[in-house]
N, C-alpha and C positions, 0 to 999 in steps of 0.2 A: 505349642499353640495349635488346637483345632482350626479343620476351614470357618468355622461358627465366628472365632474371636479373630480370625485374619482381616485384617482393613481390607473391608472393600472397594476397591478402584473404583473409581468415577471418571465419565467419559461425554462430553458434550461438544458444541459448538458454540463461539462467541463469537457475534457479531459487532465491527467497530466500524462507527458512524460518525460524521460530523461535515464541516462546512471543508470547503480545501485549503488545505495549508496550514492545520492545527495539529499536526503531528500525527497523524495517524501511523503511516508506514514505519516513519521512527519507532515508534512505542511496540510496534510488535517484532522490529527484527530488534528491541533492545531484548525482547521477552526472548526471542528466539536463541540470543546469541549469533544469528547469521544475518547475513544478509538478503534477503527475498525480495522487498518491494524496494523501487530504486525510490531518491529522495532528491528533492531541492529547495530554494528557497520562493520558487515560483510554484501557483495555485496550480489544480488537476495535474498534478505530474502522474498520479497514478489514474492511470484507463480502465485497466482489469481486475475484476476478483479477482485477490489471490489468497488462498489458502497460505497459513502457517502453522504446522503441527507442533506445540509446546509439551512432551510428555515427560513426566516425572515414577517414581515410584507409584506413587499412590494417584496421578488424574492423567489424563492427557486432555488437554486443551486445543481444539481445532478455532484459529482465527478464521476471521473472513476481512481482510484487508479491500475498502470498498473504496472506491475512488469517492471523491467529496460530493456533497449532493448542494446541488446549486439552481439555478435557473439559467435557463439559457434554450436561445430556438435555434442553434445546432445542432445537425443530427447529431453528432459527433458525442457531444454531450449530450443530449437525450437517452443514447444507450447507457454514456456511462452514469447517469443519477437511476438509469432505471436497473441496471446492476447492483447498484447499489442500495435502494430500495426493495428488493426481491431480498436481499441478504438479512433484511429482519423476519422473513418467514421460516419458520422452522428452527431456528435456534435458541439455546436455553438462557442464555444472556447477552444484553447488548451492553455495549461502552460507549456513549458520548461521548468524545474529544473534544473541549471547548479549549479555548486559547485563557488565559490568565488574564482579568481584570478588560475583558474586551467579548461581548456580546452584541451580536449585529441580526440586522434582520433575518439574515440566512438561520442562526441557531434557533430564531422564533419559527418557521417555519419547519424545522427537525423534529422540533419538539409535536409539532401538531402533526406528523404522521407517526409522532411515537407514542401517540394518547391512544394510536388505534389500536395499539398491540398490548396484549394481557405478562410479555414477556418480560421483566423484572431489568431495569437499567440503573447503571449505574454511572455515574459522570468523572468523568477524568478532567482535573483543571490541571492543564499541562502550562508548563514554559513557567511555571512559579520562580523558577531561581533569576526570573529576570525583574523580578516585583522586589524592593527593596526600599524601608525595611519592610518583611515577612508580615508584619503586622497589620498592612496597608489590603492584606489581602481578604481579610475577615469578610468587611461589607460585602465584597464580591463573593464571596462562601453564601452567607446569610441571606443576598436576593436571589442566589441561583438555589437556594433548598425551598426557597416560596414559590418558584417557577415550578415544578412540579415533584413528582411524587417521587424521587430518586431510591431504591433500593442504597444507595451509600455515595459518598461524595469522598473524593478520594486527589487532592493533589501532591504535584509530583513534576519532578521533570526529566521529563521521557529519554533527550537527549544525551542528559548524565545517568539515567537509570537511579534518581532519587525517591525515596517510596514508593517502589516497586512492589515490596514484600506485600504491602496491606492489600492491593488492587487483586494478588493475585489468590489473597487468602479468601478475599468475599468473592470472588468468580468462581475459587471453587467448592464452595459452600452450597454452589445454584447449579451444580455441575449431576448430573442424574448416574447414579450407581449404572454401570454399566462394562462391557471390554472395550477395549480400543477401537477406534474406528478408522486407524493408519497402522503400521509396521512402526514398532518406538524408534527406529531410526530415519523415519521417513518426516522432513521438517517442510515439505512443499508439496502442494500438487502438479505442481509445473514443470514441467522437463528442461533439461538441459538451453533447449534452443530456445526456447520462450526467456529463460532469466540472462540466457547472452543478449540479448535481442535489446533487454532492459536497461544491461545495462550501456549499451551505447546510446539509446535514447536517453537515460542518463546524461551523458555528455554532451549530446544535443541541447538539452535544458541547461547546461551548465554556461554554453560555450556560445549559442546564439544570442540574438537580438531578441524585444520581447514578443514578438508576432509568431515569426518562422517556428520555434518548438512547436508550438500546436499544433503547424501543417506536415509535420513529419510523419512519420509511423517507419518502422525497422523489422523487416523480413529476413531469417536466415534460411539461406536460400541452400550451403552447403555446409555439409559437420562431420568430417572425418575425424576419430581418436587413431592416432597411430603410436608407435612406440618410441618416437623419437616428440613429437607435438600434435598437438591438435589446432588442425587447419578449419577455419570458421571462412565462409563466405556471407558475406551479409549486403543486402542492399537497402540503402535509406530512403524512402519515399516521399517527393513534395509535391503541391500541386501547381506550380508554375515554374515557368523554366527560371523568373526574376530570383523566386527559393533557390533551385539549383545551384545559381550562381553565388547566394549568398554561403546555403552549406559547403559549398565547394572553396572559396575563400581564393583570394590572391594566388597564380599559380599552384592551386590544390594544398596550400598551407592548412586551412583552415579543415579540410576533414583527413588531412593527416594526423592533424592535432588530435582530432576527435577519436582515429582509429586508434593513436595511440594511449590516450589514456582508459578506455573500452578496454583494450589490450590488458595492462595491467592489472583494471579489476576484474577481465574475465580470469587469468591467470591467476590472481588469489583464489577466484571462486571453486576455478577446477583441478588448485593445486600442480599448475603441467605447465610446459612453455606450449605456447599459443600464438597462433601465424593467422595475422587476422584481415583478412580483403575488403574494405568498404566500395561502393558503387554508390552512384549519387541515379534516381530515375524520376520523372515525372510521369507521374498519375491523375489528372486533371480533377478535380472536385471529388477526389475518394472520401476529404470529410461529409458529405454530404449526400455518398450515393450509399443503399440500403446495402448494394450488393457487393461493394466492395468494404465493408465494413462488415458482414457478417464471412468473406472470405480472411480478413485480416484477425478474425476472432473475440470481434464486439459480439455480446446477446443481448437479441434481442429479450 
């Protein structure tokens, strides 16, 4: 075969968008095979862009895992819808994540900053295996392809990695012939201490009440690899010392719990035994001050 008739590689970015808590982070660490963005069953668990590199033979696929875009007069949130609004600039396709048989004001207002973009979307109705029978779910197909001009409607659910194959076949159809834009073994742009950091915040979402997660935020502070484990020190950030008390739980129960199950999934992550130090600190109103939010790695 000449270079003429050799498939040419295609290389872009895809931007995934939606309200919080319709699977976003699921559906790309199922695309990934790993784990990148941490998950729960509570709304904005994800704060940051993150990239996820999906490369195959013939495309590689750069995500942009955007935290959910909402309303709110939080700083806090403010950066993160405005993250995640900058992430439909410059990419060659976007994903709507909408939830299955459930359409709220938030998807009507995604939709009208997605009228502003010439960039080709496609919608993802995820969590369908919860709709039952299958059949119930047509209506809800047929008014979301009247809502707008969708490049392809595609469900699925993201969780079990069900219709997968089609989502990723019209993504890369819209994908511009090009080289890679990561190393084919590179599946993140995020270093080591950023995805430990996640996932014990993780566990804070898991394991608090439903207020205190949101006043967290998680610093690792030290990351030695040595040849016997890798030593993490991390501290967890609240803003009143009443927080303190509560991540810190009964005799320090309560973020032992939290180190140790942190523990476990960093140690999948980095395949190594792992010796992990949590610190509990208060930082008075860091959701809401500019300058401790662009130290902790919110963009503005």
């Amino acid at each position: 075969m000449t270079d003429t008739e050799a498939p040419t590689f295609r290389s872009g970015m895809v931007a995934l968008v939606g309200r919080p808590n319709v699977g976003k982070s699921t559906l790309m660490n199922r695309i990934l095979g790993e784990k990148v963005s941490i998950v729960s069953r509570r709304p904005q668990t994800t704060r940051h862009r993150v990239l996820g590199i999906h490369t195959t033979d013939a495309y590689q696929m750069v995500f942009v895992d955007t935290p959910g875009i909402h309303q709110s007069k939080r700083k806090i949130n403010q950066y993160m819808v405005q993250a995640a609004t900058t992430a439909l600039e410059g990419v060659d396709a976007i994903v709507l994540v909408v939830e299955a048989e459930r359409w709220t004001e938030g998807e009507d207002a995604i939709l009208e900053r997605l009228r502003e973009v010439a960039t080709p979307v496609i919608a993802v109705v995820n969590k369908v295996d919860r709709v039952s029978p299958r059949e119930k779910l047509l209506p809800f197909l047929d008014e979301l392809a009247g809502r707008f001009d969708f490049a392809a409607i595609v469900p699925m659910a993201a969780r079990k990695g069900d219709n997968l194959a089609p989502l990723l076949e019209e993504l890369e159809a819209r994908l511009p012939q090009g080289a890679p834009l990561f190393p084919e073994d590179q599946i993140t742009d995020k270093n080591l201490r950023f995805l430990c950091a996640e996932l014990v915040r993780e566990q804070l979402f898991h394991q608090l009440g439903e207020e205190v997660p949101y006043a967290t935020e998680v610093v690792v502070e030290g990351f030695e690899e040595t040849a016997r484990r890798t030593e993490i020190q991390a501290t967890v950030l609240v803003e009143r010392e009443s927080q303190k008390a509560i991540v810190l739980g009964k005799g320090g129960r309560r973020i032992k719990e939290v180190g140790s199950r942190a523990r476990q999934a960093i140690e999948y992550l980095l395949e190594a035994h792992v010796r992990l130090e949590l610190h509990v600190r208060v930082r008075a109103g860091w959701t809401a001050d500019d300058r401790a939010l662009r130290e902790l790695g919110y963009e503005e």
